[in-house]
C-alpha positions in Angstrom: -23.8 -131.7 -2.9 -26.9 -130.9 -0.4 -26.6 -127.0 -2.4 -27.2 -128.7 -5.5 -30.0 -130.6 -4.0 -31.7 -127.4 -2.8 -31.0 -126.0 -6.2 -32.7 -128.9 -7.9 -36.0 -129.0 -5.2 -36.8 -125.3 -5.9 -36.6 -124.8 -9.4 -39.9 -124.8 -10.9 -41.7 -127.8 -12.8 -41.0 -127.3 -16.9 -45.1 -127.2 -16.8 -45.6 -124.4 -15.1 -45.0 -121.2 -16.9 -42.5 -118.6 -15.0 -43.7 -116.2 -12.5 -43.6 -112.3 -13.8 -41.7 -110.4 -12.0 -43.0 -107.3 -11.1 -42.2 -104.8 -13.8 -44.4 -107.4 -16.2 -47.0 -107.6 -13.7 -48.0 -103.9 -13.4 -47.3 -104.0 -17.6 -50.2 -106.7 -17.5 -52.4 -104.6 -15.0 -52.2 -101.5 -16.9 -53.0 -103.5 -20.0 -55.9 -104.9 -18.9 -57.4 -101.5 -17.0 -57.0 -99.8 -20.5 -58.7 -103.1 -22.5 -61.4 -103.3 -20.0 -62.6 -100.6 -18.7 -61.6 -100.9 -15.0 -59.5 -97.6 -15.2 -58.7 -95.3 -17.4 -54.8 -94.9 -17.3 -54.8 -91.8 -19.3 -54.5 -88.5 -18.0 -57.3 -86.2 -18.4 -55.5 -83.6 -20.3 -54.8 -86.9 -22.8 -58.2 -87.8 -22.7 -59.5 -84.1 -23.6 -56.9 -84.1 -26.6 -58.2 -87.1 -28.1 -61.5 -85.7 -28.0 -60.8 -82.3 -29.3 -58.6 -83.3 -32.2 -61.7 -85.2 -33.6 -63.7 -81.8 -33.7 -60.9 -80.1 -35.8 -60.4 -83.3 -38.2 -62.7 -82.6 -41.4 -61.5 -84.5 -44.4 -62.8 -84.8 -47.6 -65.3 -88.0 -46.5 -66.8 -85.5 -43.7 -67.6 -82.8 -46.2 -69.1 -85.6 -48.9 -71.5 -86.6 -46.5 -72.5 -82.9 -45.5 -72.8 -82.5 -49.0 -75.2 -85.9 -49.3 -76.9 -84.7 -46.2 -77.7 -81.2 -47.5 -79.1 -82.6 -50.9 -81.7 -85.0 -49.1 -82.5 -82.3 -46.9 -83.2 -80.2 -50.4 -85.0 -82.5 -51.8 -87.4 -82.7 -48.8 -88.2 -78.8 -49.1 -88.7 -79.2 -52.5 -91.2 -82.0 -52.5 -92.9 -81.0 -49.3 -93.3 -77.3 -51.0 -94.8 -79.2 -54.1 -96.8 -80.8 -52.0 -98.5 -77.6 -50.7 -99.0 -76.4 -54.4 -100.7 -79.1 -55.7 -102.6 -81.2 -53.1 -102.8 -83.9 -50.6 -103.3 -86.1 -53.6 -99.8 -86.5 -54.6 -99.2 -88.6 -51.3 -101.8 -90.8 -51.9 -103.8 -89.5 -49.4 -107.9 -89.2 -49.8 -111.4 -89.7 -48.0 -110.5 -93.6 -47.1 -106.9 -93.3 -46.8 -106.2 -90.3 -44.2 -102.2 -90.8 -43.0 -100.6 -93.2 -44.9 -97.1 -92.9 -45.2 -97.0 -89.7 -42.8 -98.5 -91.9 -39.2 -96.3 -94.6 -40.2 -93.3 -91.9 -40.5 -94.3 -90.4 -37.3 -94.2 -93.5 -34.9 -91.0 -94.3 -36.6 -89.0 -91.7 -35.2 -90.7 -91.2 -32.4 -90.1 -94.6 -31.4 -86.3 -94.7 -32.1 -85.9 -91.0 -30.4 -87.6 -92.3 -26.9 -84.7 -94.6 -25.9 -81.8 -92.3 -26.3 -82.3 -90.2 -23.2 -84.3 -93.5 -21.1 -80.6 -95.2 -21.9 -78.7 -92.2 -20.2 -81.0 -91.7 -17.6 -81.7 -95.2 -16.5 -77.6 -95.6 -16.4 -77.1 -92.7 -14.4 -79.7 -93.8 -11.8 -77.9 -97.4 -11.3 -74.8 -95.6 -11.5 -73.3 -97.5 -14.6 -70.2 -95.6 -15.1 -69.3 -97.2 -19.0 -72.0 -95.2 -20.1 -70.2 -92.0 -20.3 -69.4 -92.8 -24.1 -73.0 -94.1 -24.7 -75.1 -91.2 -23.1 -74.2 -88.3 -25.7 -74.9 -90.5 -28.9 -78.3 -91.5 -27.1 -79.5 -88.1 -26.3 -78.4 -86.5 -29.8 -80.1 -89.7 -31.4 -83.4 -88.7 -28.8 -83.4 -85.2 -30.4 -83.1 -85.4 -33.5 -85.7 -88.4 -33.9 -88.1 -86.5 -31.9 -87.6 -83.0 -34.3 -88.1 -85.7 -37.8 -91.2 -87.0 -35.5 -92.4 -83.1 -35.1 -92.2 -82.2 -38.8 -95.0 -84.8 -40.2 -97.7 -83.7 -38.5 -96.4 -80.3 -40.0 -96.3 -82.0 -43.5 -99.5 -83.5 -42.9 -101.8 -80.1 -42.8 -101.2 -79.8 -46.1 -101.8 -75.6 -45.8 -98.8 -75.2 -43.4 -98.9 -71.1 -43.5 -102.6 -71.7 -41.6 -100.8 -73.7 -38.6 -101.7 -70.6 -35.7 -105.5 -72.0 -36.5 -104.3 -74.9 -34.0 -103.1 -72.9 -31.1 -105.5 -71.7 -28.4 -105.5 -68.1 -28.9 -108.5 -66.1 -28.4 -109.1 -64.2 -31.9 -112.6 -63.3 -33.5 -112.1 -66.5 -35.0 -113.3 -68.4 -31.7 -111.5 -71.5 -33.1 -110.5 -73.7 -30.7 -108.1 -77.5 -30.7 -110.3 -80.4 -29.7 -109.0 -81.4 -26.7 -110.4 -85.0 -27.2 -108.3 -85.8 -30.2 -105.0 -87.8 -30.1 -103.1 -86.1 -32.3 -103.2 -83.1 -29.5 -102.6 -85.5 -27.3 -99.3 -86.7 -28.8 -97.9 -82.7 -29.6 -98.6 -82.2 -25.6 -96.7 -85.3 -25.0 -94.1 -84.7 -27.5 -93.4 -81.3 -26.9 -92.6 -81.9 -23.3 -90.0 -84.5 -23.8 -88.4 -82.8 -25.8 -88.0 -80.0 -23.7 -87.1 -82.2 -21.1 -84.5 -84.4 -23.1 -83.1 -80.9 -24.0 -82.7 -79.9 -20.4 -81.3 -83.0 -19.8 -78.5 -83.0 -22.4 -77.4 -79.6 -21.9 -76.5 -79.8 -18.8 -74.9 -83.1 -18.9 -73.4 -81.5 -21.8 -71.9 -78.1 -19.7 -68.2 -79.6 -18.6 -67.5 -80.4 -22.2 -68.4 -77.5 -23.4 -65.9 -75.8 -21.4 -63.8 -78.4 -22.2 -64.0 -76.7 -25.6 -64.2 -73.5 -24.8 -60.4 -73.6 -23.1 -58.9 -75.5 -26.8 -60.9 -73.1 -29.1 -60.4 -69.1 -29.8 -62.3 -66.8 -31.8 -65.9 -66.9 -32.5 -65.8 -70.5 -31.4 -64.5 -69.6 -28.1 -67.1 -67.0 -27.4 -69.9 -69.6 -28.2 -68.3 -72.2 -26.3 -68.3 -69.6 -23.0 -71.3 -68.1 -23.4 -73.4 -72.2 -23.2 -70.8 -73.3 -20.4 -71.9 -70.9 -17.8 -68.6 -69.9 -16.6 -67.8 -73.7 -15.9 -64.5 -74.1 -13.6 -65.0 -77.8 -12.6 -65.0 -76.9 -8.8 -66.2 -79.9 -5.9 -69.4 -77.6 -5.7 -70.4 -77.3 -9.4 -70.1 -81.0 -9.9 -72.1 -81.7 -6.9 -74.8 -79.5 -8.4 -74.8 -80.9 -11.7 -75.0 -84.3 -10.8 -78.0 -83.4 -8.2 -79.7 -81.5 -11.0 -78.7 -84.5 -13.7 -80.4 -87.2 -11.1 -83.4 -84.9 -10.9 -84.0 -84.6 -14.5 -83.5 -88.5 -15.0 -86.1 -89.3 -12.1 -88.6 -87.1 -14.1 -87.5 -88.2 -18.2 -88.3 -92.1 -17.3 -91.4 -91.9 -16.6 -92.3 -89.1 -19.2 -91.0 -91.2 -21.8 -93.0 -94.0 -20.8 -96.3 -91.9 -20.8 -95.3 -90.1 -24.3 -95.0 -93.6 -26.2 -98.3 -94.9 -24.5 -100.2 -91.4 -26.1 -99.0 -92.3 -29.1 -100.5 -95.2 -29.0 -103.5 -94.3 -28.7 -103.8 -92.3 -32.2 -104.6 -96.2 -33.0 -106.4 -97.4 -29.7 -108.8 -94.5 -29.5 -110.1 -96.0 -32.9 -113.1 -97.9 -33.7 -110.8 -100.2 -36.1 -111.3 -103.7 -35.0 -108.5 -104.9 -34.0 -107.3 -101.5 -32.5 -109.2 -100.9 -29.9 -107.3 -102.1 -27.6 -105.4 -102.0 -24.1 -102.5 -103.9 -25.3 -101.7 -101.0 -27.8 -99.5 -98.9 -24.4 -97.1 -101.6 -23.8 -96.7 -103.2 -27.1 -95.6 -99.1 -28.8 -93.3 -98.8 -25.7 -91.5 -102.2 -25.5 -91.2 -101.2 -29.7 -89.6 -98.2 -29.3 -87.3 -99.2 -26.7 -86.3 -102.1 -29.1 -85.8 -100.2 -32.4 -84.1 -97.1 -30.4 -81.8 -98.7 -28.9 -81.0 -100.7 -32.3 -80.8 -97.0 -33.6 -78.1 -96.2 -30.5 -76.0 -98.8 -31.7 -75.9 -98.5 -35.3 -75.2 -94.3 -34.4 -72.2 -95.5 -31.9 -70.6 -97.4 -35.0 -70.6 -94.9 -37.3 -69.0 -92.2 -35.4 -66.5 -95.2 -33.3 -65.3 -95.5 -37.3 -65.8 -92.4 -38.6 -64.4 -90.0 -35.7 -61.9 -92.6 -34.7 -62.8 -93.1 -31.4 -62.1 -96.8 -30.7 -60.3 -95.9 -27.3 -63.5 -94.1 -25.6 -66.3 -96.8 -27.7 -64.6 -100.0 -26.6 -65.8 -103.9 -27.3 -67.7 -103.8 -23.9 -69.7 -101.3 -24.4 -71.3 -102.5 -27.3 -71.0 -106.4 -25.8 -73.6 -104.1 -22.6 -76.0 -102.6 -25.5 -76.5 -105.7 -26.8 -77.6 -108.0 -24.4 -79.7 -104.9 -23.1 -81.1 -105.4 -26.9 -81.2 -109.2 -26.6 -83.6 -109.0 -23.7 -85.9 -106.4 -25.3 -86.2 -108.8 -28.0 -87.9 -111.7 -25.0 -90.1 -108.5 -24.1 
């Protein structure tokens, strides 16, 4: 009688839900380290597969866009070359109307190319680790924004072939840049951060490329050893990188923050009411932070569905990029 008792008193109210024992408990654990971030329960040699098998998947959707890609790249040739045939005027552009659709073009990309490396670098410094997935779609996206950015001033010359007349280089001409205008200004500016976001990528970029170099052969695996720098992944190397990594963050934020307020002034140097104004630094950077980290996002979802990376571009990471949008937008 009194064992039946005790057998009543400790079985559990029909409320409460059963305890897990432990087998289900580390089954939760593991599920919620691989959902959330907290650890990775993969094995590098996994984690390296995954990555590897979405450089060797090309299907017929990956060549149709090359294909689509190639043709608008075509057609820019084309129309920039008749361009340079027949005149300025085909743009629209004349004695009251200088820029038009090339300034506009200009700001554009250089605004959504600045916050791709101020992302990465910023992380690293506060030592966000989730942003390992995020920092090599915000570099690439800094790049390439920054080389469309580069090629409208080019477009705007109109005689292209004459470009060395720009460059400070004693010749009987005794031509020289004026080193008052903006527009020097901004290749100055641009020209150094994107030496310095190319610094910075590449060698964030050295383990995976001899991450690459060991699943590759051929041509490929020659390429792949000759931009890794012999790259073992010893204590010593790593410490390197990340000192040199820091250094080069230190250095990008605040270059990226000058470079977007010398931009700015192409407009604030003006005598355009209006224009001339101090407000002009802030209001460019604050806009190009905004729109490129719009840009980061948009990049992040094509290649999470395109490359089928779901498991390393998770739910948080885009939850993180945008609330960091969200408060741009209050800026």
């Amino acid at each position: 009688m009194n064992r039946m008792l005790e057998t009543k008193t400790e079985r559990a109210p029909f409320w409460q839900p059963p305890e897990p024992d432990e087998e289900d408990l580390a089954r939760q654990i593991e599920h919620g380290r691989e959902e959330r971030l907290l650890m990775d329960v993969r094995s590098p040699a996994e984690n390296n597969a995954l990555v590897i098998n979405t450089m060797k998947q090309t299907g017929k959707i990956f060549w149709l866009v090359v294909i689509g890609l190639g043709g608008m790249v075509t057609a820019l040739f084309v129309t920039w070359g008749i361009q340079i045939v027949y005149g300025m005027g085909i743009a629209g552009i004349n004695r009251t109307v200088m820029w038009e659709p090339y300034i506009v073009n200009l700001v554009y990309f250089i605004g959504i190319g600045h916050a791709g490396t101020f992302i990465s670098a910023a992380l690293r410094l506060m030592r966000m680790e989730f942003r390992r997935p995020i920092s090599r779609a915000a570099e690439i996206v800094t790049l390439f924004g920054l080389a469309m950015a580069a090629l409208f001033p080019l477009i705007h010359l109109g005689r292209v072939y004459k470009l060395y007349f720009m460059f400070p280089i004693p010749t009987q001409r005794e031509l020289w840049p004026n080193f008052r205008s903006p527009l020097l200004w901004d290749a100055t500016a641009i020209t150094t951060y994107m030496l310095g976001s190319t610094f910075f990528m590449f060698i964030s970029l050295i383990p995976d490329l001899a991450m690459a170099r060991d699943h590759t052969t051929g041509w490929r695996h020659r390429l792949y050893t000759f931009l890794s720098f012999g790259w073992r992944g010893t204590d010593g190397e790593w410490m390197r990188l990340e000192r040199a990594a820091n250094i080069l963050s230190f250095i990008i934020i605040p270059v990226m923050f000058s470079v977007h307020t010398i931009v700015s002034w192409d407009f604030a140097m003006a005598v355009q009411p209006g224009w001339h104004s101090t407000i002009f630094g802030p209001f460019f950077i604050i806009g190009a932070l905004f729109s490129g980290v719009a840009a980061v996002i948009l990049v992040l979802i094509i290649i999470r569905k395109s490359m089928r990376l779901g498991y390393f571009l998770r739910e948080e990471h885009f939850s993180a990029m945008g609330i960091f949008l969200m408060i741009l937008s209050m800026a």
